[in-house]
C-alpha positions as CSV (number, residue, x, y, z in Angstrom):
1,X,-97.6,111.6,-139.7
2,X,-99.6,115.0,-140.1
3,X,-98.2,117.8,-141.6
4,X,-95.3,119.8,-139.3
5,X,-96.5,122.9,-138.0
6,X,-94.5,126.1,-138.5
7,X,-93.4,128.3,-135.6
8,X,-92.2,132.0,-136.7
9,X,-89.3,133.8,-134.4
10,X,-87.4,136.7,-133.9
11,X,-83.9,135.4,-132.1
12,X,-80.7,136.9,-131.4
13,X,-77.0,136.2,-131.8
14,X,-76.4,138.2,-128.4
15,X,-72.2,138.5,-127.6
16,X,-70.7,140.6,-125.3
17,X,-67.6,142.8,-125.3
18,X,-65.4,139.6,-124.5
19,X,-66.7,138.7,-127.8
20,X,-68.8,135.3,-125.7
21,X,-72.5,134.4,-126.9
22,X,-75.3,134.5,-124.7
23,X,-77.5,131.8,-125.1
24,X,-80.4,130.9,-122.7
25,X,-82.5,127.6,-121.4
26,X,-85.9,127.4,-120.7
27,X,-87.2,126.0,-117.9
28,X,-87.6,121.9,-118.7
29,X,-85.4,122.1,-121.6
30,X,-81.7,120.8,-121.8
31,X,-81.8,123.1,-124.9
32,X,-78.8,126.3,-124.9
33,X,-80.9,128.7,-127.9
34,X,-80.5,132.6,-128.7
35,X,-82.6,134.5,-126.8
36,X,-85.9,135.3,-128.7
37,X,-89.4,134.0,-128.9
38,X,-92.5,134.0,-131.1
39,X,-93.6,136.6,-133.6
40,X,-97.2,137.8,-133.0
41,X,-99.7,138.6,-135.0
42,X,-99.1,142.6,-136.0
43,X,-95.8,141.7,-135.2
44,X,-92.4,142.8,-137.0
45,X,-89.8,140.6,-136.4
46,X,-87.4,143.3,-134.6
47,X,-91.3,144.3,-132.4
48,X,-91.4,140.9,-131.6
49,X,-87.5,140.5,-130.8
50,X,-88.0,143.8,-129.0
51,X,-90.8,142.4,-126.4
52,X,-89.0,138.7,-126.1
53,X,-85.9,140.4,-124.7
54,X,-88.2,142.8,-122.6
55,X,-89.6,140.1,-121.0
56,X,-87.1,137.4,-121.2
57,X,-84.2,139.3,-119.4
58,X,-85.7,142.7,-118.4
59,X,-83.5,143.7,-121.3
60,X,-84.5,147.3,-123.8
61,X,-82.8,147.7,-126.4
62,X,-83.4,150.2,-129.3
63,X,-83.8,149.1,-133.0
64,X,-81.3,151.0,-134.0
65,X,-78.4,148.3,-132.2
66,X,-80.0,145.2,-133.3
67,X,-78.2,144.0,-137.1
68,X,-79.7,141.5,-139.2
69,X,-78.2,138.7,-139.8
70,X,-81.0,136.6,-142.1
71,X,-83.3,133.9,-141.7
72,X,-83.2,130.4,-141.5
73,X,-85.5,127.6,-141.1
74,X,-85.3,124.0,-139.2
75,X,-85.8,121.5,-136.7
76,X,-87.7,122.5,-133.3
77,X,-85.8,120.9,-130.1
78,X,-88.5,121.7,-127.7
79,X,-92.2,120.8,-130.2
80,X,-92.4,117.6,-131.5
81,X,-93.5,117.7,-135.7
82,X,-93.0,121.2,-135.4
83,X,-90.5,123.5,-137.7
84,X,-89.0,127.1,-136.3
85,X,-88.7,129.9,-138.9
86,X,-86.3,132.3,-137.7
87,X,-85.5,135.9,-138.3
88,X,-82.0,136.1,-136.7
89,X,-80.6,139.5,-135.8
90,X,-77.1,140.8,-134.1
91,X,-76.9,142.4,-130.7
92,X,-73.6,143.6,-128.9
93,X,-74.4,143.8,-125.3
94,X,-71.6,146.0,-123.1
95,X,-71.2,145.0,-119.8
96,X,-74.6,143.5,-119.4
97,X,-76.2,142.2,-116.3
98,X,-78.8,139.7,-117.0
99,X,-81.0,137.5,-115.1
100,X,-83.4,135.1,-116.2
101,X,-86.9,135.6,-116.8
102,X,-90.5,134.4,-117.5
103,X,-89.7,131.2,-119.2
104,X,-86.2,131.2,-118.6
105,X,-84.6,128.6,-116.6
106,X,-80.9,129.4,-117.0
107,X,-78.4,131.9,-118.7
108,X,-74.9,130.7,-119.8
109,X,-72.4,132.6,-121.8
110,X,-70.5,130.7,-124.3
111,X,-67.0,131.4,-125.0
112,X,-65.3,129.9,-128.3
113,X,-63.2,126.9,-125.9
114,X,-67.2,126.1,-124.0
115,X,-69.1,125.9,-126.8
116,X,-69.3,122.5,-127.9
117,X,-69.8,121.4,-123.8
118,X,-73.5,122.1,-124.4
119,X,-76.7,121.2,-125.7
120,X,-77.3,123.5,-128.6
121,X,-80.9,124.1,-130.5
122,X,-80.4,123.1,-134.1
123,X,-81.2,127.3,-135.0
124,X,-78.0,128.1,-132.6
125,X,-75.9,125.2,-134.0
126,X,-76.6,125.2,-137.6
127,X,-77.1,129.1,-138.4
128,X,-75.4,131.4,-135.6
129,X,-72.5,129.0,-134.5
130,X,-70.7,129.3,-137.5
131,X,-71.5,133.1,-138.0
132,X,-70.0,134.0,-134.6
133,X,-67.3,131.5,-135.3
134,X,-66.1,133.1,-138.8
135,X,-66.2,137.0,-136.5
136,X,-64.5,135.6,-134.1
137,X,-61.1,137.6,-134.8
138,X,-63.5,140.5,-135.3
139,X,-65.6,140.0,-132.4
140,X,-69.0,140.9,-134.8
């Protein structure tokens, strides 16, 4: 088996003032994940999280709002032999009105009864589950 190739992203632990968390599915995926995509060349992570929301869910948002979390690093759902290295930030989103774009098949907000009725991607699961679930009385 040949070396795994390494994808680098900017994602987002998205919740809403209800405290739910957005995830999203692309379109041929069974996959829920954090909204987000690649980082390209030139590319901070928070430029690169910045144009992925843009043109994931028409959604702006100014630097200043999004929160680092950290970074974490594992399986790809979607890419065979393929690892995802993620910078993952914080975003609290009031009142939003999203619709899917681009790539986007589907958007589903999780609440903390619904969450375990999905498909997660192992970067939702293993990093920003248990985040959001340890905030929950604080609602990050």
């Amino acid at each position: 088996m040949s070396k795994p190739q390494t994808l680098y992203l900017a994602s987002a632990l998205i919740t809403n003032e209800a405290g739910s968390l957005l995830t999203v599915r692309k379109k041929g995926s069974i996959y829920y994940m954090m909204a987000g995509g690649k980082i390209e060349p030139g590319e901070t992570p928070i430029e690169a999280l910045q144009r992925e929301l843009k043109e994931e869910l028409d959604l702006a948002i100014e630097s200043h709002l999004i929160h680092h979390l950290g970074t974490h690093q594992t399986q790809a759902v979607n890419e065979a032999n393929t690892i995802v290295h993620a910078t993952i930030y914080h975003l609290k989103l009031v009142n939003p009105i999203l619709v899917p774009h681009a790539e986007l098949e589907e958007i589903r907000w999780l609440t903390y009864d619904t969450y375990q009725q999905v498909p997660l991607a192992h970067l939702l699961e293993e990093f920003s589950i248990p985040i959001w679930l340890q905030n929950k009385k604080s609602q990050l």
